[in-house]
C-alpha positions as a Python dict, from the first residue, in 0.01 Angstrom:
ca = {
    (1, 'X'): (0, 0, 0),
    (2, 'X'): (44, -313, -183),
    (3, 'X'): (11, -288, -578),
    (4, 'X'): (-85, -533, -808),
    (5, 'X'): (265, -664, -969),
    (6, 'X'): (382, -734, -668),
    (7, 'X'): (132, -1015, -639),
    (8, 'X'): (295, -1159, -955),
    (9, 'X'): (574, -1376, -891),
    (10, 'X'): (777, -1563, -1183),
    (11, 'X'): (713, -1963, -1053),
    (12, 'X'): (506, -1978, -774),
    (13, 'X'): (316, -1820, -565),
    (14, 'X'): (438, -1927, -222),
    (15, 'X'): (804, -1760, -121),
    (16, 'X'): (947, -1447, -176),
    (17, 'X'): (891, -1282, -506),
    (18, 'X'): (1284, -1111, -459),
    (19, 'X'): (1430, -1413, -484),
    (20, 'X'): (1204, -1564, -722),
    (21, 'X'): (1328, -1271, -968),
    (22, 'X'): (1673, -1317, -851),
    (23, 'X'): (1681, -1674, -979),
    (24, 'X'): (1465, -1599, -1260),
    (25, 'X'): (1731, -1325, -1385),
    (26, 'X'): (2004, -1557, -1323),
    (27, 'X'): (1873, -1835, -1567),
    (28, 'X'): (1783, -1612, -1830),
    (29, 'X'): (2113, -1389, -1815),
    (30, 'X'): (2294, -1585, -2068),
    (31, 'X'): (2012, -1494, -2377),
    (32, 'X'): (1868, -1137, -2199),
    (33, 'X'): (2036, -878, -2406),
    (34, 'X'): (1945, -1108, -2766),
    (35, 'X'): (1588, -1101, -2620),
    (36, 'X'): (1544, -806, -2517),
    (37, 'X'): (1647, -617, -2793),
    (38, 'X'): (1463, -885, -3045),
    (39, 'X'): (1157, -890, -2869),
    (40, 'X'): (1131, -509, -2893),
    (41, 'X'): (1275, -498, -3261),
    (42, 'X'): (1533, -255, -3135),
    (43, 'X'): (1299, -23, -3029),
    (44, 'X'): (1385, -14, -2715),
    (45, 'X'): (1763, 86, -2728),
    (46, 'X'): (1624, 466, -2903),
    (47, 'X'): (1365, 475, -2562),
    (48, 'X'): (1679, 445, -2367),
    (49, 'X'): (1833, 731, -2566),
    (50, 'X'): (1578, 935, -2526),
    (51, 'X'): (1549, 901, -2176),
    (52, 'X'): (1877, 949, -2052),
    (53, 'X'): (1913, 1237, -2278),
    (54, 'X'): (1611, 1421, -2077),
    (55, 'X'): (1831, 1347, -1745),
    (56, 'X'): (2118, 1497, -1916),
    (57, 'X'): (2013, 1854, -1899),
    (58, 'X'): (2112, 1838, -1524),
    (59, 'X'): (2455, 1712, -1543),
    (60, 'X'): (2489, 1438, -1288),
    (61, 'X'): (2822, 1315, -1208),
    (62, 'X'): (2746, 987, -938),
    (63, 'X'): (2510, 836, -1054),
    (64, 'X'): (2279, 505, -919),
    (65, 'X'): (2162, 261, -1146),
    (66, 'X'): (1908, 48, -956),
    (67, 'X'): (1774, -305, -1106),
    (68, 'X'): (2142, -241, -1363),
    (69, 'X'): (2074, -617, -1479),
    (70, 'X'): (2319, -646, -1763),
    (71, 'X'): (2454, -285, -1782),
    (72, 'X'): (2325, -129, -2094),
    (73, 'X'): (2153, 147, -1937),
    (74, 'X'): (2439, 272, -1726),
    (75, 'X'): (2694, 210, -2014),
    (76, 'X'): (2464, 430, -2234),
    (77, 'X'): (2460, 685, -1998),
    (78, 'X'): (2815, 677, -1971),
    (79, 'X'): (2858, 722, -2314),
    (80, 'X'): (2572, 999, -2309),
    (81, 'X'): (2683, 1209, -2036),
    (82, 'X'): (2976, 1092, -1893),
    (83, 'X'): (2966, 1175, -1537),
    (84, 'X'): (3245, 1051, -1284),
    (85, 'X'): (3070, 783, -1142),
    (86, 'X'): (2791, 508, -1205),
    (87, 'X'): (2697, 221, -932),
    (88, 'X'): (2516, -8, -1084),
    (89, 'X'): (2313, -278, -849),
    (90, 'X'): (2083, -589, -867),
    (91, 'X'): (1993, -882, -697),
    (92, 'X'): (2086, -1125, -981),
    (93, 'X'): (2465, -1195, -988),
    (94, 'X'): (2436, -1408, -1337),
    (95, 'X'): (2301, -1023, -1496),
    (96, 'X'): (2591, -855, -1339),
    (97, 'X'): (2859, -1091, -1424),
    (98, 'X'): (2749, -984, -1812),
    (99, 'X'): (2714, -605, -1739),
    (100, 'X'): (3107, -658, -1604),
    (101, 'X'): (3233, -812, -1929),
    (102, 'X'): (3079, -541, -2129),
    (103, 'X'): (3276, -241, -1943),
    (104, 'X'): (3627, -470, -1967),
    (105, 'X'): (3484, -487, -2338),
    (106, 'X'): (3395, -92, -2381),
    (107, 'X'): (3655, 64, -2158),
    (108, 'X'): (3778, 283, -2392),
    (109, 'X'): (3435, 404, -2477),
    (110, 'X'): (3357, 481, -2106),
    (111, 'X'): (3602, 831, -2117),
    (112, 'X'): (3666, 795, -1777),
    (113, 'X'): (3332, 731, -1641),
    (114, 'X'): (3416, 473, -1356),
    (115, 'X'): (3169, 202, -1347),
    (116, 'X'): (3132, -93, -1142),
    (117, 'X'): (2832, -310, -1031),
    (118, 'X'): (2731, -446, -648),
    (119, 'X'): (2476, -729, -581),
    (120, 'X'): (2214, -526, -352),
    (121, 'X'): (1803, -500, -304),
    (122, 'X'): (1624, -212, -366),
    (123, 'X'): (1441, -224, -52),
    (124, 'X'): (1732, -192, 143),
    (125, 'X'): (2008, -11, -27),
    (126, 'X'): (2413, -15, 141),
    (127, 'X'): (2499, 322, 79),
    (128, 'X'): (2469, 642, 288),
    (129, 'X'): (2203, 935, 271),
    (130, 'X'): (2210, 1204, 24),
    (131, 'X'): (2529, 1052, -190),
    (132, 'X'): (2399, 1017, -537),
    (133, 'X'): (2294, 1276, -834),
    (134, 'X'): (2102, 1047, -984),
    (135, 'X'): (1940, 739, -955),
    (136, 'X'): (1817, 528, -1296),
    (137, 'X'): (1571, 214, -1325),
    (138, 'X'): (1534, 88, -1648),
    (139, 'X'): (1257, -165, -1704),
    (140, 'X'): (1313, -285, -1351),
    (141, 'X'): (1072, -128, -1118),
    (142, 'X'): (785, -358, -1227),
    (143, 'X'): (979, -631, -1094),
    (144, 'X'): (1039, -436, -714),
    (145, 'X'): (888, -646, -429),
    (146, 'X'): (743, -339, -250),
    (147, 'X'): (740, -46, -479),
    (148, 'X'): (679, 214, -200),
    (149, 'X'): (1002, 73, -23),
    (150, 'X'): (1218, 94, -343),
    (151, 'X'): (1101, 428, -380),
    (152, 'X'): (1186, 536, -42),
    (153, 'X'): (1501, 407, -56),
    (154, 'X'): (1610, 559, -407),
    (155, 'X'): (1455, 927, -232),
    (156, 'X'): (1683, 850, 56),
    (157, 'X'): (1992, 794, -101),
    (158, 'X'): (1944, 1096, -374),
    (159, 'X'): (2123, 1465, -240),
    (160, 'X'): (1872, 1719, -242),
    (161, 'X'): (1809, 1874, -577),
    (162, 'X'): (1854, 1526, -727),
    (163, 'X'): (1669, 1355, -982),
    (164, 'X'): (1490, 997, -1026),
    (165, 'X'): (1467, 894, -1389),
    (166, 'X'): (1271, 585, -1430),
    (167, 'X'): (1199, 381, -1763),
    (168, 'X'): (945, 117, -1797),
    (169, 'X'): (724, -133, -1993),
    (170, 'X'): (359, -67, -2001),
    (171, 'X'): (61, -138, -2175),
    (172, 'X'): (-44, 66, -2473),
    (173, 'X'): (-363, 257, -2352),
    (174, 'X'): (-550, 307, -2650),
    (175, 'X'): (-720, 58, -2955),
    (176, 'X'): (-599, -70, -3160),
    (177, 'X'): (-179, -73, -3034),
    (178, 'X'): (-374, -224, -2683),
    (179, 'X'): (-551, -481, -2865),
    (180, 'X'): (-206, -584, -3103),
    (181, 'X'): (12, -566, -2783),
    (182, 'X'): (-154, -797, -2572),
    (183, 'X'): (-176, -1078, -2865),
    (184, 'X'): (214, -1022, -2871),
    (185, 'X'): (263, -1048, -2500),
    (186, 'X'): (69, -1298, -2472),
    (187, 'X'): (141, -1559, -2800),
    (188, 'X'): (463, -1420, -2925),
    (189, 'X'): (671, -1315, -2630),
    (190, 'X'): (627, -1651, -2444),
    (191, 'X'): (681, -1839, -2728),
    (192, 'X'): (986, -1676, -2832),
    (193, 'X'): (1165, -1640, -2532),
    (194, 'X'): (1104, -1974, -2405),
    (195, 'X'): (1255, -2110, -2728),
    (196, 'X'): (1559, -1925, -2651),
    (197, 'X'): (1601, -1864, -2314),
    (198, 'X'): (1456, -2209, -2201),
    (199, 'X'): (1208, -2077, -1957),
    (200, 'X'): (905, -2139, -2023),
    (201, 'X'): (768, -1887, -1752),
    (202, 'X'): (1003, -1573, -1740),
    (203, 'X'): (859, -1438, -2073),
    (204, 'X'): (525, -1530, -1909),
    (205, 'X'): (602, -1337, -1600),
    (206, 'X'): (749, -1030, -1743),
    (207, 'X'): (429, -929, -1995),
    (208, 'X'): (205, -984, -1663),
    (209, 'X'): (363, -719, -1498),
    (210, 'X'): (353, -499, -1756),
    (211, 'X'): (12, -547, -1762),
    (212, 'X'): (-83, -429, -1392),
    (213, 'X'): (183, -166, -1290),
    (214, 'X'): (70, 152, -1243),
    (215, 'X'): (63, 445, -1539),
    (216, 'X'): (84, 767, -1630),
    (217, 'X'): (-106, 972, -1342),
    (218, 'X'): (-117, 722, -1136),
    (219, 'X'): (247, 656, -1109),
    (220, 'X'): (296, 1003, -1094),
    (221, 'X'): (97, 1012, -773),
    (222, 'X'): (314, 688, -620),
    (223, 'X'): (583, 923, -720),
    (224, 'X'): (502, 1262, -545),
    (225, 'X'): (409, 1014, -268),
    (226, 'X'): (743, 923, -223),
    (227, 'X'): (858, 1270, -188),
    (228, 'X'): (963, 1347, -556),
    (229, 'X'): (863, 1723, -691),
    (230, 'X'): (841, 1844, -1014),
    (231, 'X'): (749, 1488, -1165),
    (232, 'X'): (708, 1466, -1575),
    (233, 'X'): (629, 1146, -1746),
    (234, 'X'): (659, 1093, -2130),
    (235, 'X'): (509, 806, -2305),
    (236, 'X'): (691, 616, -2604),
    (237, 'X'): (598, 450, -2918),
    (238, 'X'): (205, 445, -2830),
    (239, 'X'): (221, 398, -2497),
    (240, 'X'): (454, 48, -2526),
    (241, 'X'): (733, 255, -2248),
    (242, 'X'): (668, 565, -2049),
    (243, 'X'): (979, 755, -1886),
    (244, 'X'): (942, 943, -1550),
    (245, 'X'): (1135, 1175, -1426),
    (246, 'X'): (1100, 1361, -1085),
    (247, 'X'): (1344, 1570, -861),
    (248, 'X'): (1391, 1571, -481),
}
């Protein structure tokens, strides 16, 4: 089944929207991490928080971090929870090449989590069946070419009794944070981060998908599609991010 964000592609609409996202993550890596956390006022690092805290109750020591971009996700969950190990992987080598500064930067923070990051696509992930305790996406999913592939391949690689945490943008559903967030998704985030980052159509891109991805109940079905049990969502600050997490 084909959902709507994956009809939105950063620059054009002919080509592949994987490596459209690829090279749109690779021009904006430089000014990501200022932007993100401006753009969301700082918001967003407590959603994180919160998020990885819920995954915590389970313990998992290998963890997957899927769509990793710069690292902050699995860093914070290395400082969270510190389990053994944390893979992080994305298709956008100029995100990566951050994330790997920042754990030279924070090794001493890390307490023996072992971290390192691998260029590799959702939809087709190099690892074995079954090998993980975890897998994490943090605002990433959105940006999946096929969803229902990326899903199937982060059920795959999870060991039974495994969890999926996923964290993600969305649109608030409710007036008048619906009405306020679109005029800032629309005016303020383009203008923003094209004045920083120098694209003029990433921070274009990124609210549209926010827009169309499927919420609440109905990501919860995708989920339980996919194979995942016991699936909870949580939405955040009025709707803005909603955190799923489901089990195998």
């Amino acid at each position: 089944m084909a959902y709507n964000q994956e009809e939105i592609k950063p620059y054009s609409r002919q080509g592949e929207k994987v490596q459209q996202v690829e090279a749109m993550f690779d021009g904006i890596a430089p000014t990501y991490d200022f932007l993100n956390h401006a753009l969301s006022l700082g918001i967003d690092k407590g959603w994180r928080k919160k998020a990885i805290r819920a995954l915590g109750q389970y313990a998992p020591q290998r963890v997957l971090d899927v769509a990793t971009g710069t690292g902050d996700f699995a860093l914070l969950t290395a400082r969270l929870l510190h389990p053994g190990e944390i893979v992080g992987v994305d298709i956008s080598e100029g995100m990566m090449e951050v994330a790997r500064r920042k754990v030279e930067e924070q090794t001493g923070a890390l307490r023996g989590t072992q971290i390192s990051f691998r260029k590799d696509d959702c939809m087709h992930l190099g690892f074995s069946d079954a090998v993980f305790d975890a897998v994490t996406v943090a605002y990433g999913v959105r940006n999946f070419q096929d969803l229902d592939a990326g899903l199937a391949e982060m059920y795959r690689v999870l060991r039974p009794g495994g969890h999926l945490l996923i964290v993600e943008l969305a649109t608030p559903p409710h007036f008048p944070m619906r009405q306020l967030f679109y005029l800032y998704s629309h005016v303020i985030m383009p203008l923003v981060g094209r004045m920083v980052s120098g694209d003029s159509r990433a921070y274009t891109y990124l609210p549209a998908t926010m827009e169309v991805f499927p919420q609440g109940e109905v990501m919860e079905g995708i989920l339980r599609k996919a194979g995942f049990a016991d699936v909870q969502w949580r939405r955040f600050t009025f709707g803005i991010c909603t955190m799923y997490l489901a089990g195998k």
